[in-house]
Residue frames relative to the residue before (quaternion, step in Angstrom):
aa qw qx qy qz dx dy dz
X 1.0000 0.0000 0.0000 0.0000 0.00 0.00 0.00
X 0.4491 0.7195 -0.4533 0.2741 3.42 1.04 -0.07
X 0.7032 0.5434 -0.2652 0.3739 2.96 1.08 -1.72
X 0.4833 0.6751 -0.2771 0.4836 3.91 1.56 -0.57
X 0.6845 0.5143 -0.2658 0.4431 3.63 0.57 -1.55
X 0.6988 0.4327 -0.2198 0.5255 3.96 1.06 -1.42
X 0.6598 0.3549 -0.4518 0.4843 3.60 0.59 -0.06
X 0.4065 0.7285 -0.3283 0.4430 3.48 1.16 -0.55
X 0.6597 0.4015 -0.1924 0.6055 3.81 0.53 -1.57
X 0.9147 0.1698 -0.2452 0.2728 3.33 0.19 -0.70
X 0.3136 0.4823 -0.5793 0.5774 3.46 1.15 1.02
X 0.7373 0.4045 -0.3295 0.4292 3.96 0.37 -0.30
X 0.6477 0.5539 -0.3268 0.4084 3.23 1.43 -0.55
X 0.6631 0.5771 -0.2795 0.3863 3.10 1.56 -1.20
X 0.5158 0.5977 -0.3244 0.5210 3.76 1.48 -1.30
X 0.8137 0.2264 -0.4124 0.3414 3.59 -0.04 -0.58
X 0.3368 0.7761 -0.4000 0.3523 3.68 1.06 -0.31
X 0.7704 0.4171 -0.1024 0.4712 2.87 0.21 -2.33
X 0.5237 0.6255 -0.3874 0.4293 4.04 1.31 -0.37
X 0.7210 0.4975 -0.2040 0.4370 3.32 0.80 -1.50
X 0.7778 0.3093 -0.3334 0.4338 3.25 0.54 -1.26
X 0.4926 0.6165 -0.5045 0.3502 4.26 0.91 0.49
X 0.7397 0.3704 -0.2693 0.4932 3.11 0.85 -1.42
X 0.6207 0.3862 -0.4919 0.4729 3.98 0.58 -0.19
X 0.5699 0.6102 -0.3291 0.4410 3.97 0.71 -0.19
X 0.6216 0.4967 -0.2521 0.5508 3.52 1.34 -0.84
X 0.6415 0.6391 -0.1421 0.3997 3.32 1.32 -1.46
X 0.7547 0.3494 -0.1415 0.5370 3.46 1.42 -1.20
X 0.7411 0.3306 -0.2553 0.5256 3.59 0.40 -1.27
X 0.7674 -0.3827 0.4456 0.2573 3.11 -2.02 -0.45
X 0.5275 -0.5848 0.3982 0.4703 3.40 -0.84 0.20
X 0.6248 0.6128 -0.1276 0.4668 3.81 0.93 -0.36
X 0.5876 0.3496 -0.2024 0.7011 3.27 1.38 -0.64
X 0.7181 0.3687 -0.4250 0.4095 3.64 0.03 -0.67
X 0.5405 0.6314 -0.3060 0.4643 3.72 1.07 -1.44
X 0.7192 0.4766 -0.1824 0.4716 4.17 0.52 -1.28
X 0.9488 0.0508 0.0804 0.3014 2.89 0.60 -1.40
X 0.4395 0.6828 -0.1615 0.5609 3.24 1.39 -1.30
X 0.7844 0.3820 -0.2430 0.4240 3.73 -0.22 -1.13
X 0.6619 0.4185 -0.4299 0.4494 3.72 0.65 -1.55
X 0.6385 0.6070 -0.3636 0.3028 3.43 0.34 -1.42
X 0.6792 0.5179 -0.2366 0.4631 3.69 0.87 -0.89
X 0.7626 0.2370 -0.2777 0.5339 3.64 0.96 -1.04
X 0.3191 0.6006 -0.6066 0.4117 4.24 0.83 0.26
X 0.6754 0.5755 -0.3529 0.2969 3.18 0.59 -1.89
X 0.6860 0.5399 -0.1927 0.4481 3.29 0.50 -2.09
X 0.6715 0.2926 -0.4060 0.5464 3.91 0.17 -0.97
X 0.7556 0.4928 -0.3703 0.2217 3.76 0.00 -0.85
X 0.5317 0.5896 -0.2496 0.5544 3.30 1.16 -0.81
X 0.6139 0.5075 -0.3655 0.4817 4.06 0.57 -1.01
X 0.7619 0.5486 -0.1571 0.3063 2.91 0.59 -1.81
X 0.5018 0.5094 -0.4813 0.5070 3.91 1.08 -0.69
X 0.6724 0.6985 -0.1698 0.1765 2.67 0.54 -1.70
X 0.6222 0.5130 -0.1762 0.5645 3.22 1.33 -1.46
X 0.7547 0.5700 -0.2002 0.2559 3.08 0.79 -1.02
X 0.4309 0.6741 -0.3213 0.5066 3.40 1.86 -0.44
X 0.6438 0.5666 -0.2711 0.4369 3.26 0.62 -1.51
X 0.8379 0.3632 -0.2947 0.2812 3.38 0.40 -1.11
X 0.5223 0.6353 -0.2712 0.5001 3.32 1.72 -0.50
X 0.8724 0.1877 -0.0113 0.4511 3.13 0.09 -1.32
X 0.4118 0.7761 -0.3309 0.3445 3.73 1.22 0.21
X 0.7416 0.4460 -0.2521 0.4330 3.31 0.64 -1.75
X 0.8375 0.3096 -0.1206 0.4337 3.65 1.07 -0.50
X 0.5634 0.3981 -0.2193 0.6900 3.50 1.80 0.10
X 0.8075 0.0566 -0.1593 0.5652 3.63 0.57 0.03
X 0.6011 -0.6334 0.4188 0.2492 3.78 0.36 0.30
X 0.6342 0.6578 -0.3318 0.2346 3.23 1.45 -0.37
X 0.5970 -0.6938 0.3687 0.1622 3.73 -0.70 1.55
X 0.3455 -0.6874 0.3794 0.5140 4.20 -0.37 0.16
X 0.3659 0.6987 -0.5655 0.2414 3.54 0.76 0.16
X 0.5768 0.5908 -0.2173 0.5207 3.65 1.07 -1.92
X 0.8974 0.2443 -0.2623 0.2571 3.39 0.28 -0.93
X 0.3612 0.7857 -0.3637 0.3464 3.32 1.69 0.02
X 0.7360 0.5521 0.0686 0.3857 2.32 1.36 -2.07
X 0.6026 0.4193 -0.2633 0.6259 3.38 1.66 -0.05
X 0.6269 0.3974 -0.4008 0.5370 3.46 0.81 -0.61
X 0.5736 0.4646 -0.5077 0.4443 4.06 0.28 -0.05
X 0.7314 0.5690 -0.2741 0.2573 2.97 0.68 -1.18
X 0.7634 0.3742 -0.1653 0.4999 2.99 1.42 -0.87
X 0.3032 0.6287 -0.4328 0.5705 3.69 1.45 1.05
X 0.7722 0.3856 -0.2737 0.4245 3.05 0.48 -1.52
X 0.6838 0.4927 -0.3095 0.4403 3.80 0.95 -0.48
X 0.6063 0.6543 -0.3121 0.3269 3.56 1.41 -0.12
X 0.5183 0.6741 -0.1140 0.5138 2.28 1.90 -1.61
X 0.8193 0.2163 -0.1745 0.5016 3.67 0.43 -0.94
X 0.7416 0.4586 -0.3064 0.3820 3.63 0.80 0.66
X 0.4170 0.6918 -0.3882 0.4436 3.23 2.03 -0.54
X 0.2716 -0.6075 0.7151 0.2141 4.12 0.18 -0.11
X 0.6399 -0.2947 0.4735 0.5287 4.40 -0.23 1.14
X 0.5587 0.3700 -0.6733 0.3123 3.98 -0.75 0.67
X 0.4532 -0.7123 0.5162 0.1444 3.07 -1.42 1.46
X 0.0021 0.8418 -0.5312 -0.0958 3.57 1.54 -0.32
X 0.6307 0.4810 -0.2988 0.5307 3.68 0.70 0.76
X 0.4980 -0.7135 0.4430 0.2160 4.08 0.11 1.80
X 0.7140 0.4499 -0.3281 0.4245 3.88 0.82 -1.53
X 0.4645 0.8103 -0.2522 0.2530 3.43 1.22 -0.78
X 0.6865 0.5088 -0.0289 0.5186 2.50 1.04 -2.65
X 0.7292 0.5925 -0.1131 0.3231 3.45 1.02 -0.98
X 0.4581 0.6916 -0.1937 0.5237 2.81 2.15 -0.86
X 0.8704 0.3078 -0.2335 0.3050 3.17 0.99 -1.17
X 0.2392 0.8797 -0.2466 0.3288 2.80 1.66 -0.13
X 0.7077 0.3604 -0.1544 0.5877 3.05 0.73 -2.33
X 0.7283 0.4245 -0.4648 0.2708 3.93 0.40 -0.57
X 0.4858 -0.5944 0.4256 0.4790 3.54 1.08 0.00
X 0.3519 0.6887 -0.5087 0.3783 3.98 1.04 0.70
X 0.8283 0.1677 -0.0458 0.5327 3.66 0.90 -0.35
X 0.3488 -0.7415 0.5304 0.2173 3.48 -0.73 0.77
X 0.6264 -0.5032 0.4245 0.4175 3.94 -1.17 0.70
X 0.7049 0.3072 -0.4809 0.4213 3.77 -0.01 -0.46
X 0.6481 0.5330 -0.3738 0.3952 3.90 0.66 -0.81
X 0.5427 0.4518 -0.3343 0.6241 4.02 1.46 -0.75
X 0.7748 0.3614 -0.4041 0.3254 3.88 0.19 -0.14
X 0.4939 0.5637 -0.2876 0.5963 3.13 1.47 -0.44
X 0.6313 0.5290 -0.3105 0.4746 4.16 0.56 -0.35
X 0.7791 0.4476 -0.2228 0.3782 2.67 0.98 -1.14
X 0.6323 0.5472 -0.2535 0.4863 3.56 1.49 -0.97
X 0.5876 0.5706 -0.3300 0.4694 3.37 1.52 -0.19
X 0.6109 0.4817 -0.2526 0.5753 3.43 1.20 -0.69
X 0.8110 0.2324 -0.3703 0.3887 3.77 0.39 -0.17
X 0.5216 0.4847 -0.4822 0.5104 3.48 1.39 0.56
X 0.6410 0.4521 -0.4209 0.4556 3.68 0.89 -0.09
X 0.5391 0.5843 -0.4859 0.3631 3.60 1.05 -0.46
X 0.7132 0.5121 -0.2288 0.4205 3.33 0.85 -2.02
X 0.6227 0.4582 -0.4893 0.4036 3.49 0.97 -0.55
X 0.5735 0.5936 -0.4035 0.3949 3.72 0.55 -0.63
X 0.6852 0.5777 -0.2935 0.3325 3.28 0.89 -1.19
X 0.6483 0.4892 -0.2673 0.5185 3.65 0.72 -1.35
X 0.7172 0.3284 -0.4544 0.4139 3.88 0.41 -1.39
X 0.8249 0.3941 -0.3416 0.2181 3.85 0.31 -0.39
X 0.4318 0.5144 -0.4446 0.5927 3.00 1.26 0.06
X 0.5358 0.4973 -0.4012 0.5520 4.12 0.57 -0.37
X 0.8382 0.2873 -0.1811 0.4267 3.69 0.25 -0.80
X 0.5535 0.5082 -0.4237 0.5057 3.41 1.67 0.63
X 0.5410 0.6108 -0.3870 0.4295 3.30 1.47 -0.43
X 0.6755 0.4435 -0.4644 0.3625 3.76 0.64 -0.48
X 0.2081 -0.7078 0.6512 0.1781 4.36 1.08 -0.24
X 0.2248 0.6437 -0.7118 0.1687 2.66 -0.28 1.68
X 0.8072 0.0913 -0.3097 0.4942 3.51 1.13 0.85
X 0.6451 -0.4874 0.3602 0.4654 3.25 -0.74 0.51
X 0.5153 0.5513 -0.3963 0.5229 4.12 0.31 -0.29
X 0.8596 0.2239 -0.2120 0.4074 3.83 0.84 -0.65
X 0.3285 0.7662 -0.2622 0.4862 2.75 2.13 0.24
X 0.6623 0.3631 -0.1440 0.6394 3.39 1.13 -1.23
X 0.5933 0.5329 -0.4290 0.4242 3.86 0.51 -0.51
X 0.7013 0.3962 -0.3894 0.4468 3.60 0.58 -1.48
X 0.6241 0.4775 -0.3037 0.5388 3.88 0.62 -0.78
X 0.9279 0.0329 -0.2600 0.2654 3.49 0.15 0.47
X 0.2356 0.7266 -0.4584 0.4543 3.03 1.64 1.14
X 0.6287 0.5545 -0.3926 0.3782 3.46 0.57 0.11
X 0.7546 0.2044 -0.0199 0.6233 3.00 1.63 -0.94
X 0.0531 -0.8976 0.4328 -0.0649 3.43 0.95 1.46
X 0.2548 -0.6767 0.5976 0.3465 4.26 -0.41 -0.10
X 0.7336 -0.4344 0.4219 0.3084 3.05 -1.63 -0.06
X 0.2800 -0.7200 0.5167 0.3690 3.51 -1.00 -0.05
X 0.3653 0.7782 -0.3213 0.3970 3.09 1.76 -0.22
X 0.2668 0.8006 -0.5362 -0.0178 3.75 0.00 0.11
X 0.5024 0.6874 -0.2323 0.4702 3.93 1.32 0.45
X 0.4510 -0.5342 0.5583 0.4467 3.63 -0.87 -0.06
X 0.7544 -0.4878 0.3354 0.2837 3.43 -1.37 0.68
X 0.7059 0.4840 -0.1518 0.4945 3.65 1.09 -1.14
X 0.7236 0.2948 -0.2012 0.5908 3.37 0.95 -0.61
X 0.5112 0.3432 -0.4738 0.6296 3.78 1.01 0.47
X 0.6862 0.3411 -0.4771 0.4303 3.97 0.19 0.24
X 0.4932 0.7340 -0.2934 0.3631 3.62 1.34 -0.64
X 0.6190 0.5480 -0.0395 0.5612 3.14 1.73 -1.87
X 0.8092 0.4214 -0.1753 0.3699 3.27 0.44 -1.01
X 0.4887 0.7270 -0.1586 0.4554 3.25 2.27 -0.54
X 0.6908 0.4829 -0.1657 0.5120 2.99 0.96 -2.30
X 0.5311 0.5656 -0.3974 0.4900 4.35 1.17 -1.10
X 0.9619 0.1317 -0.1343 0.1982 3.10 0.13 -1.11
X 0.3094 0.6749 -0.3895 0.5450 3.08 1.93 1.18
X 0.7040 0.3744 -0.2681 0.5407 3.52 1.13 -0.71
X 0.8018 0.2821 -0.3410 0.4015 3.40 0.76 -0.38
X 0.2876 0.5865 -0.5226 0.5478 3.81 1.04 0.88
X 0.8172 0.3879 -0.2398 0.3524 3.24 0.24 -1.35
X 0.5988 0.5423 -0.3072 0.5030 3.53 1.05 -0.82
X 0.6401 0.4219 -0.3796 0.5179 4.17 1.11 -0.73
X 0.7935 0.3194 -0.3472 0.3844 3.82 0.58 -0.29
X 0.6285 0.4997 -0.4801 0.3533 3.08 1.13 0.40
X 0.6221 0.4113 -0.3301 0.5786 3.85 1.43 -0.61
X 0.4585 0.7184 -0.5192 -0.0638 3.72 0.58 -0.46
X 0.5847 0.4770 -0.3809 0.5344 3.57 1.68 -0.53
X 0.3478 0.6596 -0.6073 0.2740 3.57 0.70 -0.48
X 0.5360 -0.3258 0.6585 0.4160 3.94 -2.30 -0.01
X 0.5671 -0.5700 0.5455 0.2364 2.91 -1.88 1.06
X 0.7227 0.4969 -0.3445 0.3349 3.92 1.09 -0.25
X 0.5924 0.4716 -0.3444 0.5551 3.33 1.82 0.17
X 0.5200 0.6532 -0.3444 0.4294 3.84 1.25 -0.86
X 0.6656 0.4712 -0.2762 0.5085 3.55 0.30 -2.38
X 0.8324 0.1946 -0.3904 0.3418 4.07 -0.67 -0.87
X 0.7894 0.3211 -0.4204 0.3115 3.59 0.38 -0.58
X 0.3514 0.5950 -0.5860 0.4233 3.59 1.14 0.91
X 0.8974 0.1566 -0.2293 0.3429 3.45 0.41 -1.11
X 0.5561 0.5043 -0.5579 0.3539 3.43 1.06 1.13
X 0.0956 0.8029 -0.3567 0.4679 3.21 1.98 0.67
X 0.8058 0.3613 -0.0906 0.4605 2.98 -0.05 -2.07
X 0.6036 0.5594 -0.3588 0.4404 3.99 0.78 -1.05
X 0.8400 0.4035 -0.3039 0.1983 2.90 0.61 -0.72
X 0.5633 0.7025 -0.2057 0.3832 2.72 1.57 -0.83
X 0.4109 0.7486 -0.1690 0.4921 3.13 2.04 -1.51
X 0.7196 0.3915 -0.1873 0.5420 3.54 0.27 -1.73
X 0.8286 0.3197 -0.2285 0.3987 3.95 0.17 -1.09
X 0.8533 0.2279 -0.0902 0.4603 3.64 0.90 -0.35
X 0.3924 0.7012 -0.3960 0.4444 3.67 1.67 0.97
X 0.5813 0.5689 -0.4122 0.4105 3.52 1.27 -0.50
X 0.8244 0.4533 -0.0997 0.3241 3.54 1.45 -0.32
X 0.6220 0.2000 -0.0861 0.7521 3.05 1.88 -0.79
X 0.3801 -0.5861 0.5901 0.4047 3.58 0.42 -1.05
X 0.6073 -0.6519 0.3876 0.2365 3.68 0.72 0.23
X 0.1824 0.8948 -0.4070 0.0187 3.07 1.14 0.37
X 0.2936 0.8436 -0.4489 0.0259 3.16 1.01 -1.86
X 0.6871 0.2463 -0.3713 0.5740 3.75 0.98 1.27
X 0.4271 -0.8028 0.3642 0.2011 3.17 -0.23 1.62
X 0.5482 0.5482 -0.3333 0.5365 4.21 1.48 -0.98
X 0.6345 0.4522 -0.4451 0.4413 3.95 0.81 -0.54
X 0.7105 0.4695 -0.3027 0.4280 3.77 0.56 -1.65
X 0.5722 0.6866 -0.2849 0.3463 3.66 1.08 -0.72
X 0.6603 0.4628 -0.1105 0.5810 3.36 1.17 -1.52
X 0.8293 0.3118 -0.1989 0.4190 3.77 0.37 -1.18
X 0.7446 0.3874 -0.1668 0.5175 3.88 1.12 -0.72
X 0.5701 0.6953 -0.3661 0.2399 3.15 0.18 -1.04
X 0.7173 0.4570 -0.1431 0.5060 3.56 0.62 -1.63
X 0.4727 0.7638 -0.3152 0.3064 3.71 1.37 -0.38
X 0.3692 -0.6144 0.6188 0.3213 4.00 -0.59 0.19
X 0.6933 0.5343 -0.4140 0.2498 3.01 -1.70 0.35
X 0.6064 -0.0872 -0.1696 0.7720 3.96 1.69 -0.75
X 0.7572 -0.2827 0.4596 0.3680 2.53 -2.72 -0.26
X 0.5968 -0.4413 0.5564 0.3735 3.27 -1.60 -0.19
X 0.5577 0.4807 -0.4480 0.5072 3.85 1.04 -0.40
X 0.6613 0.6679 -0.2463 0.2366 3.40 0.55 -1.32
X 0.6639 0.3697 -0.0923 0.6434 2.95 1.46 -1.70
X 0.5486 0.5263 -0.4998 0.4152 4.06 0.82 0.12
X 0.7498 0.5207 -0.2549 0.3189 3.56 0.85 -1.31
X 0.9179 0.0162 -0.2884 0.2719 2.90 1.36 -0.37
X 0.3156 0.5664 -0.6088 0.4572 3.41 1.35 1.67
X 0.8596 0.2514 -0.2916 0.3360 3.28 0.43 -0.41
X 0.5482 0.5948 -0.2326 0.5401 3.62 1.34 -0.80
X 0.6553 0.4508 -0.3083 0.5218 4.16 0.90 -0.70
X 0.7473 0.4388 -0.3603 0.3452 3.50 0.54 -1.23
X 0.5415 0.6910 -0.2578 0.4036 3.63 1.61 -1.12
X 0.7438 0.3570 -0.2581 0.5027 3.29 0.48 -1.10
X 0.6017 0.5944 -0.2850 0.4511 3.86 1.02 -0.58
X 0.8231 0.1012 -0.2067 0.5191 3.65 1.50 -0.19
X 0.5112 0.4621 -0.5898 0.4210 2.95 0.80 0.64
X 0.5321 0.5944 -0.3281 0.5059 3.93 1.54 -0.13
X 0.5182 0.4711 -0.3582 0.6174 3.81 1.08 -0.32
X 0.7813 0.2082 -0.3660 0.4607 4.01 0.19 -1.01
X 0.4608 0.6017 -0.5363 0.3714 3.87 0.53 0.14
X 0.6391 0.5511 -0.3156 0.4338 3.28 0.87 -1.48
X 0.8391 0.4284 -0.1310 0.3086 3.16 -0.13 -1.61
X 0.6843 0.5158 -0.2125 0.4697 3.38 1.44 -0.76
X 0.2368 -0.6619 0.5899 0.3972 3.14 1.14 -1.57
X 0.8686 0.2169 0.0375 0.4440 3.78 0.89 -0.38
X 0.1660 -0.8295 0.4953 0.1976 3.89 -0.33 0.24
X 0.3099 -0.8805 0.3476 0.0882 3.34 0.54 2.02
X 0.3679 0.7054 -0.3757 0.4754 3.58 1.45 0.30
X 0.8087 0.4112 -0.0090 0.4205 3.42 1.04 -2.17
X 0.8430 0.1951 0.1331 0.4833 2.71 1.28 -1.88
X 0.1130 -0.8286 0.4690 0.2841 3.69 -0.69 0.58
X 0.6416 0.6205 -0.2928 0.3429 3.24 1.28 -0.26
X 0.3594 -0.7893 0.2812 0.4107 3.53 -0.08 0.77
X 0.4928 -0.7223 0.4581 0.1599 4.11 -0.48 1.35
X 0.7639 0.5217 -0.0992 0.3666 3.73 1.18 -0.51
X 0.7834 0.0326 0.0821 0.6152 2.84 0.41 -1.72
X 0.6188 -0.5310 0.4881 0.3113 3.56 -1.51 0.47
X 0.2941 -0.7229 0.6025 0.1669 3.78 -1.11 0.91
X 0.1168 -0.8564 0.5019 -0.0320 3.61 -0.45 1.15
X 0.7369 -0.5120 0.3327 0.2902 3.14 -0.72 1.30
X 0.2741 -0.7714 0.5395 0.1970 3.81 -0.53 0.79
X 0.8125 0.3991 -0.1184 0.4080 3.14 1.38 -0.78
X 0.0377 -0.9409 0.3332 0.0480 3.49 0.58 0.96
X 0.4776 -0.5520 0.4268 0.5340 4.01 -0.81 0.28
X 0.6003 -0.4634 0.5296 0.3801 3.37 -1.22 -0.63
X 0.0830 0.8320 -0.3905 -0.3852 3.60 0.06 -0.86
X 0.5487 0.1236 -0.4013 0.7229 3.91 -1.42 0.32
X 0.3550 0.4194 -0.7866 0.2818 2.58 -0.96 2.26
X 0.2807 -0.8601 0.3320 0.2669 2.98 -0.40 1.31
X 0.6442 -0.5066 0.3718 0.4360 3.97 -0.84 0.15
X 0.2444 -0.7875 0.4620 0.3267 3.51 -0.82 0.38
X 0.8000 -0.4798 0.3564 -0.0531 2.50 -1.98 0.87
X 0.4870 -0.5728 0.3903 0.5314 3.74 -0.15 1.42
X 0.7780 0.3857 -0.3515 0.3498 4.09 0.14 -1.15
X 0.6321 0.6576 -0.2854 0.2943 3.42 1.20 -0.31
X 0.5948 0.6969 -0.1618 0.3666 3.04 2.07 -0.61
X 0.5285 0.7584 -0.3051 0.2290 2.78 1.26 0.09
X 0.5101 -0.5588 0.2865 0.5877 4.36 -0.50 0.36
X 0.4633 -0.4596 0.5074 0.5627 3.43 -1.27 -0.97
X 0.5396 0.5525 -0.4798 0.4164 3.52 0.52 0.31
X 0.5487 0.6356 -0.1920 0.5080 3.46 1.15 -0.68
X 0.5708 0.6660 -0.2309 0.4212 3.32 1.45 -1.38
X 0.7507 0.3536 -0.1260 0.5435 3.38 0.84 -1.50
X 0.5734 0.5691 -0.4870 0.3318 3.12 0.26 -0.43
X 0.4963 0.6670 -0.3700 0.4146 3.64 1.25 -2.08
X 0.8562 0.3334 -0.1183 0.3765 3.43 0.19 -1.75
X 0.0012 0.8598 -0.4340 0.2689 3.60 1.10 0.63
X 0.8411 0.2678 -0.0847 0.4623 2.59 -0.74 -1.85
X 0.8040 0.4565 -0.3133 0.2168 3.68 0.12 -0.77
X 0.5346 0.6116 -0.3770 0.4451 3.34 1.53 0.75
X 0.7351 0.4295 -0.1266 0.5090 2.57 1.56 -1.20
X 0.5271 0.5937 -0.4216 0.4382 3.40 1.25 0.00
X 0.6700 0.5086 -0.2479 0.4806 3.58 1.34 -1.04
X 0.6241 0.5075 -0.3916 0.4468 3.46 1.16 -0.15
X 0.6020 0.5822 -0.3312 0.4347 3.39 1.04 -0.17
């Protein structure tokens, strides 16, 4: 359990970090700079850093540390649910940034600028943890530093059915953020990351679950075993086509591309009644005609 207790500190070490360096970011930059840039860069970090992290555990746990997939489900929610409520609105996720794009929510220089923020927060994650495996302060990073050089794939599938996988993840979770996005952050944050668990649990034996192209980039890529096409099509090609197929769904349209709605039928807001009957020779009359009819009977009662 040691090797648990030191990843432990540093999922706590990282969360309180990634605090400090927001509120001194808020403190220094603009509201615009921090909002653009500043923020993604801070929550990449935070998810990316968790994630190596997480990611030891799951590899090198079940048989260096005894630890069972219950424990690790159960940590990997856990640590969603704490992203979720600490990420200050960073999408720390490229399909996201992209997401908004297509809805017309974000303009192309502000989505290129997100994005460059998200791969300097990734790499930053990368160096400080791979820096904070170098001290072995448990055996679990003992075995990491000694086989990080010679990492496998996360890829463990044929190429099509690891984009299929990597699609279906990131079609359901697109779809699952535009339906709760107005939702309270206390109903939104957990059933995102029991979302993610699950998916994790049902569709890691094959991709690792990536369904965020800056994560699969940083942790897989450099790996033996595929090409660099191979591993593009499907971290970065699967997750794309999987949300831009969630805002098609849900929208009916990609309001970026299209204004017209590609899906569903637009129906009249304003509808007849029906069995209304036609009017009537007496009904035909003007509204001037109206008052008059009703004349006499005011003036009859005034008499």
């Amino acid at each position: 359990m040691a090797g648990l207790n030191v990843s432990l500190s540093f999922f706590f070490a990282t969360f309180a970090l990634c605090q400090a360096a927001r509120r001194v970011s808020k403190a220094l930059l603009p509201g615009g700079v921090y909002a653009s840039f500043a923020q993604e860069a801070v929550g990449m970090a935070q998810l990316g850093a968790c994630c190596l992290e997480m990611r030891v555990l799951v590899e090198l746990g079940p048989w260096a540390g005894g630890f069972g997939p219950d424990l690790l489900l159960t940590l990997l929610f856990l640590l969603f649910l704490a992203h979720g409520a600490t990420c200050d609105g960073a999408t720390a996720n490229p399909t996201v940034s992209l997401q908004e794009l297509l809805l017309a929510e974000a303009s192309l220089p502000h989505t290129l600028l997100t994005l460059a923020a998200q791969g300097l927060g990734m790499q930053a994650a990368h160096t400080l943890t791979r820096l904070y495996w170098a001290w072995e302060l448990s055996d679990l990073h003992v075995l990491q530093s000694l086989m990080d050089a010679h990492c496998s794939s996360a890829l463990h599938t044929s190429v099509p059915h690891g984009m299929l996988v990597e699609g279906a993840c990131a079609f359901f979770f697109h779809l699952t953020l535009l339906r709760f996005r107005n939702s309270l952050p206390i109903y939104r944050v957990p059933l995102v990351a029991l979302l993610v668990t699950v998916m994790a649990y049902t569709a890691g034996p094959f991709t690792s679950a990536f369904f965020n192209p800056a994560l699969a980039t940083s942790v897989t890529f450099h790996c033996s075993g595929h090409t660099l096409l191979e591993y593009t099509q499907v971290y970065w090609l699967g997750p794309l086509t999987g949300m831009v197929l969630a805002v098609l769904l849900y929208h009916g349209r990609l309001p970026r591309l299209f204004q017209r709605n590609l899906l569903y039928s637009q129906k009249n807001k304003y509808r007849t009644p029906r069995g209304k009957l036609a009017p009537g020779p007496r009904d035909t009359q003007t509204p001037a005609e109206g008052c008059r009819s009703r004349e006499p009977v005011w003036r009859g009662v005034g008499r």
